[in-house]
N, C-alpha and C positions, 0 to 999 in steps of 0.2 A: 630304581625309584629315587629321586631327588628327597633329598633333608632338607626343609625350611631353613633358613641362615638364622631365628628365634632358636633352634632346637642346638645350634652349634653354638661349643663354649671349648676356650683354650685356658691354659696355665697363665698368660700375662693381659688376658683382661681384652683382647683386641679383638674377641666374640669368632675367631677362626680356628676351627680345629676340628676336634671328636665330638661325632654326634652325641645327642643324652638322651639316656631312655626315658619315657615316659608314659610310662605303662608300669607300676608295680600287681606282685601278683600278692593277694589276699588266699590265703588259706581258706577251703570252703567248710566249715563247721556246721553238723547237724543242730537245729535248735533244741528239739529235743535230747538228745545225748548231754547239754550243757543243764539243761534243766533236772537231767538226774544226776546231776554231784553233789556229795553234799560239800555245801558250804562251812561247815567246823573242820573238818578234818580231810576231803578229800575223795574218801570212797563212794563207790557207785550206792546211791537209794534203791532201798526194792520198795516197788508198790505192795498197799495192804489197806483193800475198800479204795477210799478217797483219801488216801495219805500219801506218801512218800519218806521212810523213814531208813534211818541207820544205824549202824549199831554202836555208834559214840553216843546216840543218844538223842539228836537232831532229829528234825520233824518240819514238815510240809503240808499244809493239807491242798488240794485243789483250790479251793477260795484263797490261795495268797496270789495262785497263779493267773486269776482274773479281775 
């Protein structure tokens, strides 16, 4: 497979050389899993009703989440 001559870049500027990636990867992150941390200190929230709380003392309720 041919590399576009845009995609090629060298060390002295004359646009001839190593291909460049173009493609980075992103880690895929569940949203929920980021939604239970707590925010003061770290650890995982347990739910309790319609909260989300931890034991530093942080607090959640579902209304902050909508």
């Amino acid at each position: 497979m041919a590399v576009p001559a845009w995609a090629l870049t060298d060390r002295d500027g004359t646009g001839i050389g190593e291909p460049v990636p173009s493609v980075s990867v992103v880690p895929v992150v569940d949203p929920e899993a980021l939604v239970r941390i707590c925010l003061n200190c770290g650890a995982t929230l347990t739910e309790r009703a319609c909260k989300l709380v931890c034991a530093c003392g942080y607090f959640a309720s579902c209304s902050d989440y909508y």
